[in-house]
N, C-alpha and C positions, 0 to 999 in steps of 0.2 A: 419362672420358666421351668420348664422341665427338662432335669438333669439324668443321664445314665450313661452308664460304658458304652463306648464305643463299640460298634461290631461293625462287620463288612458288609452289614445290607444298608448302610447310609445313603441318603440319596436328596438330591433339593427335589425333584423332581415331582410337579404339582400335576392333580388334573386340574390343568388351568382353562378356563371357561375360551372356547376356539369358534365360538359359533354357533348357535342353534340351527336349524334350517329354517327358525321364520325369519332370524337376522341375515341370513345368508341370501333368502330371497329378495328380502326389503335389498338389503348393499347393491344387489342384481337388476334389479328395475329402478334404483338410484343411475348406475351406471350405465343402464341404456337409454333412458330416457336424455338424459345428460350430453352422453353423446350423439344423440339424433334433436333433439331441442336445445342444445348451446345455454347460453346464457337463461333462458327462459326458463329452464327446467330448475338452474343452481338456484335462481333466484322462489323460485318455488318451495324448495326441500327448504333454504336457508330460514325464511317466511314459519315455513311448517316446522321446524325445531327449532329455531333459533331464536323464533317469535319476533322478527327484523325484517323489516321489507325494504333492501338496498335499489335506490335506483343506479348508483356505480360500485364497483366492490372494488376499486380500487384504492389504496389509500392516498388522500391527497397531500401535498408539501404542506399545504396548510396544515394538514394536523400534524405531520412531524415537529412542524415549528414550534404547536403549540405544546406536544408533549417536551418537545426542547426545554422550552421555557420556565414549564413551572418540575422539570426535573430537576430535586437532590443535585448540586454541585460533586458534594463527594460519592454520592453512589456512583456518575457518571467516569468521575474520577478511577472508582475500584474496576469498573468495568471496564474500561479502558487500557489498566492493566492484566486484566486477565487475560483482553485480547489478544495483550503485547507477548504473553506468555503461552498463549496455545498457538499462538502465528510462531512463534519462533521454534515450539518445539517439529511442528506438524513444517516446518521448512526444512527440518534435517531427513525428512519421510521424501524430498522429491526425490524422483530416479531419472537418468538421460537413459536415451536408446544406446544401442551396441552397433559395431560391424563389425563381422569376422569375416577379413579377406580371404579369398581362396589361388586360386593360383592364374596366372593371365589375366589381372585384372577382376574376375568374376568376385560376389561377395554374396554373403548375408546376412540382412540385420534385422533391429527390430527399429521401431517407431512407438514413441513416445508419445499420444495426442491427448488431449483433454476431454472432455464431453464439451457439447456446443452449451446445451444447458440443464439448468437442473433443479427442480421444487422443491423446497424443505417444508414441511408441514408443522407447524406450532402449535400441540394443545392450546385448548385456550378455558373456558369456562369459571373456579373459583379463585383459579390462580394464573399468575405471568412466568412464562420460564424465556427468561432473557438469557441465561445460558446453553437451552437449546440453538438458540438464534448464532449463537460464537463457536460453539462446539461442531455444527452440521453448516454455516457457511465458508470458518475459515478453512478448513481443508480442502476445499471446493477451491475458493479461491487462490490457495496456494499452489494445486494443481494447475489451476490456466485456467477455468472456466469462465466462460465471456459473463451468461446471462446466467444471473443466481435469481431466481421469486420466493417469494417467501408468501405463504396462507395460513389464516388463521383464525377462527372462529372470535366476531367481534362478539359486545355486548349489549345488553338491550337499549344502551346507547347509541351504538351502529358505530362501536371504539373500539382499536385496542389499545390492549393496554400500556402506558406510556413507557413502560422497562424495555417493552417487546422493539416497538417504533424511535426509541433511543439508540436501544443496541443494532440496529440494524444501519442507523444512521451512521452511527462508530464506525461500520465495516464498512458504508458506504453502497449498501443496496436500496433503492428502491421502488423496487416495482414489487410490490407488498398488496395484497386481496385479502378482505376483509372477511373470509370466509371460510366456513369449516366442515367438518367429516364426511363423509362419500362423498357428496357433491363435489367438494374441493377437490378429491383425489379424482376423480373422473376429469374434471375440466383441465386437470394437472397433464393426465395422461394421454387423452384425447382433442385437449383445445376448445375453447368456444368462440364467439364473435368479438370477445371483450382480453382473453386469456391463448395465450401461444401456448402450446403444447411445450413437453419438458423431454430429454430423455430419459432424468432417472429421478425417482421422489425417495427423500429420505426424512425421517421423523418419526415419534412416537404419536400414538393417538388413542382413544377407545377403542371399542371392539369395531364398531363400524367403518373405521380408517383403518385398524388392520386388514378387516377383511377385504377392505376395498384394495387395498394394496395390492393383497392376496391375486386379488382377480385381475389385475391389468399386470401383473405382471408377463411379460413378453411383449407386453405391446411399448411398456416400457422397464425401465431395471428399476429397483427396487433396494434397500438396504437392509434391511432385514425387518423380520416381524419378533419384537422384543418381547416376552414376556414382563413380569412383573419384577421389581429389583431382589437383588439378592444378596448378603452380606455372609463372609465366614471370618472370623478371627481365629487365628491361633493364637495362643495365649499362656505362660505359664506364670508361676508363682514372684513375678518379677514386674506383673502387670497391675498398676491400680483399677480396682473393681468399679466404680465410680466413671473411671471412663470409657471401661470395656463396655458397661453398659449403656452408657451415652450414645457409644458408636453402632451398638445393635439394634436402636432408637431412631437412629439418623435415618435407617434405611425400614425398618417398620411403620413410621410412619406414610410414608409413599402411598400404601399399598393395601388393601384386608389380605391380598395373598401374596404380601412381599413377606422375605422368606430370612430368618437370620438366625447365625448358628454360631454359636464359640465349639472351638474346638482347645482343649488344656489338659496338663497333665497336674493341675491342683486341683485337690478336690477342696481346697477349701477358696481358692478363689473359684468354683463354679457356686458353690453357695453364696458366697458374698455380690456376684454379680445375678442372683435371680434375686434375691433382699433387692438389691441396686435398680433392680429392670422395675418390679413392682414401682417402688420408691416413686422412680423419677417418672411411671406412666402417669400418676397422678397427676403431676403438674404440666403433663403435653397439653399444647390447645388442640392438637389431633390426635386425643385420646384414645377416643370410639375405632380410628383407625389403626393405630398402630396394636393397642391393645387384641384386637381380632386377629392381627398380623402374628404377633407373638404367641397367643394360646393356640391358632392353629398351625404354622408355621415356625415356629421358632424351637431354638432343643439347644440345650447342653451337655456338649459329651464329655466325657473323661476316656484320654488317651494314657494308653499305660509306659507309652516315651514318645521322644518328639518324632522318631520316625514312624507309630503307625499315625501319628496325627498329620504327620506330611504327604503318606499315602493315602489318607481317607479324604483330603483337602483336592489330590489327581482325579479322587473316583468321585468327587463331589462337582467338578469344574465350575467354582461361583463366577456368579459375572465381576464381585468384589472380592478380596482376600487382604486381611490386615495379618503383619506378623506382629506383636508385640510382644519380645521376649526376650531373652538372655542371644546376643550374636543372632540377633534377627536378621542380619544380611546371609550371614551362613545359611541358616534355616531356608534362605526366598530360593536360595539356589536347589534346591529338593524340589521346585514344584515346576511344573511340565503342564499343568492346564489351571489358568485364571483368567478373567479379563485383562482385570487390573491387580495391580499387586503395589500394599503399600506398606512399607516397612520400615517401623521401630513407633516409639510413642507417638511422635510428634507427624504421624502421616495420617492422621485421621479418613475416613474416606474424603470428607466434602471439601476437605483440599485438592481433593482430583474433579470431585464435581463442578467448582467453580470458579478457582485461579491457576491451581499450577502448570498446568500446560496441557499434557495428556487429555485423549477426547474419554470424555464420561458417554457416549454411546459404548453399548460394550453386548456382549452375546451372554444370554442369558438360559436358565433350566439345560444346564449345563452343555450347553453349546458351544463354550470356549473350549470344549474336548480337540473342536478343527473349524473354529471363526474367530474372528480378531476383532477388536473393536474398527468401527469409523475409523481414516484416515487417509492420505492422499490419494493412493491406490484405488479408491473406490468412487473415484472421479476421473480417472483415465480408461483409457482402451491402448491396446497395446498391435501395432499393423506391423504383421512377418514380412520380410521383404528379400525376394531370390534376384539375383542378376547374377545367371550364367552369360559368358560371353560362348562364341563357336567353339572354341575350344574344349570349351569344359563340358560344353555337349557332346564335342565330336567323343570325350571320353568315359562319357559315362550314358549315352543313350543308349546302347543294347543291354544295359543291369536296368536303369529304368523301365525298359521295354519288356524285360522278362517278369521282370515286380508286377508289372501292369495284368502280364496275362496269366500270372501264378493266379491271381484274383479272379479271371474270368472277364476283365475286365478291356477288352482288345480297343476299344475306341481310343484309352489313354494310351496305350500301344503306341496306336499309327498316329494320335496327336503329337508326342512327342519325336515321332520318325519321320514324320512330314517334315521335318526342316532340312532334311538330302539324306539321309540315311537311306532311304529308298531310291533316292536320285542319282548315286553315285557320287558324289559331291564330296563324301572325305576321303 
């Protein structure tokens, strides 16, 4: 990897690939046609990429049962408690509404309501992320949401795959579609003959599901459009090289432009951890990728104390941030922009990616500056709520009336003086 001093133009910040305009137009006549041919259109695109001609895309009991069946006992086991462990954390994230009385009765509050429903979207293709499936429905469900769907590009089998259709069984969903990128995200947004409409989609996907995202959004919400992952460690002379490096791995391989960075203030554990990076690229079976990951994205700095390396970690906002150091809980409390933040040896990332609780969606190319990962919050709507009684009109509608026409704005005026202010009535 390559090592040097730290300076103040550090930055994750990629030109990361957003779009051409021929993909931009494909995603656009994906989503129109889609939405003006239903079913007929999904089943076309799917046919044309996916090389699969579904006569239903829904997925049947039958095949839950059979991936039931010949699933791993103990895999089913670990995922069960991971469930148990991101339900419980993302249950401390619910909030109630408020009222704040006023006087004669009158109040104001707010309302607390769920979304009716909502699409998660599943990469699918060389690999199964069954912790997508736990990470983006249970918070959803812990919010209140009735109807959860789940979509996701089958395989040339017309399957998915048995982790996906396990773990959703865990949680208890499904109404599960065997199908993937634009297409999915159109029928998601829109509806067809076969598929209800959602209000919000959330998931990761290629470029073609971002951008399809991209483009329905307003028609419905959206979760964010994630970039590629990102790791930073801080790190000093107190940190074994061997696993700093391990953990700069965990997240390069993901990715050709996932992005990972130590930040220390030894210069001799930055050497030992690019020895270490080298080393252990050789025996990844996703080499070719993380490898790309790391010569073009990757860097070691040398910080000349822990606080400019805790202010270049602010101006960096990784969607990841490991502390591994002398009083690494002291150190966490320095930092103001992460996704996620895990501190001291034993908090590796992919302890947060896949059991401890915490959702592994997270805001990315430094986005955590003013976004928060996935979490209940982003499965609710929040409804303002005024009940003035006469009173509290009779004593505040000539300020309300003067606000109205400071603005130019006379119809609010005499809306709100229509109730006898003009009539004589107080």
């Amino acid at each position: 990897m390559k090592i040097s001093k730290l300076s103040k133009n550090i930055s994750l910040k990629r030109e990361l690939e957003s779009g051409n305009e021929e993909q931009l137009k494909t995603v656009r006549q994906v989503l129109a046609d889609v939405r003006e041919n239903g079913d007929q259109a999904v089943r076309k695109y799917t046919e044309m990429w996916d090389g699969i001609v579904l006569s239903d895309f829904r997925v049947t009991e039958e095949e839950i049962n059979e991936a039931l069946r010949h699933f791993d006992p103990l895999l089913k086991q670990d995922l069960e408690e991971a469930a148990n462990n991101i339900r419980n954390y993302h249950e401390a994230q619910k909030r109630n509404g408020y009222t704040l009385p006023l006087t004669d009765g009158s109040y104001l509050a707010q309302r607390i309501v769920p979304l009716d429903s909502v699409g998660l979207y599943v990469p699918g293709g060389s690999a199964a992320y069954p912790s997508s499936v736990l990470m983006n429905v249970i918070p959803a469900q812990v919010a209140g949401v009735k109807r959860i769907v789940i979509t996701s590009p089958c395989g040339k089998d017309g399957k998915l795959p048995p982790a996906v259709l396990v773990s959703a069984n865990i949680l208890g969903v499904n109404e599960i579609y065997k199908i993937g990128g634009a297409q999915a995200i159109a029928a998601l947004a829109y509806g067809t003959e076969s598929i209800a409409p959602v209000d919000k989609i959330t998931g990761p996907g290629n470029i073609f599901v971002a951008l399809a995202k991209r483009e329905v959004f307003g028609e419905v919400a959206i979760d964010m459009i994630a970039g590629p992952s990102e790791i930073c460690i801080i790190a000093d002379d107190s940190a074994y090289p061997d696993e700093i490096a391990a953990d700069l791995l965990s997240q390069a391989e993901h990715d050709k432009q996932a992005c990972a960075i130590l930040i220390t203030t030894s210069e001799k554990l930055a050497q030992a951890v690019s020895e270490q990076v080298e080393n252990q690229l050789k025996q990844l079976p996703r080499e070719e990728i993380a490898r790309a990951s790391i010569e073009n994205f990757g860097h070691i700095y040398i910080a000349e104390n822990m606080d400019q390396a805790v202010e270049a970690v602010n101006t960096l906002a990784p969607e990841h941030l490991e502390i591994v150091t002398e009083n690494a809980e002291k150190v966490s409390e320095g930092i103001r922009h992460a996704g996620a933040i895990f501190i001291g040896r034993y908090s590796s990332e992919p302890v947060g990616d896949y059991f401890a609780g915490p959702n592994h969606v997270l805001p990315t190319n430094s986005t955590a500056r003013f976004a928060s990962g996935l979490n209940v919050d982003d499965f609710i709507k929040k409804t303002n709520i005024v009940y003035y009684t006469e009173q509290t009109w009779k004593e505040n509608v000539q300020k309300i009336a003067r606000l109205a026409r400071m603005e130019g704005l006379e119809a609010h005026a005499r809306a709100v003086e229509s109730r006898g202010w003009k009539k004589g009535e107080n």
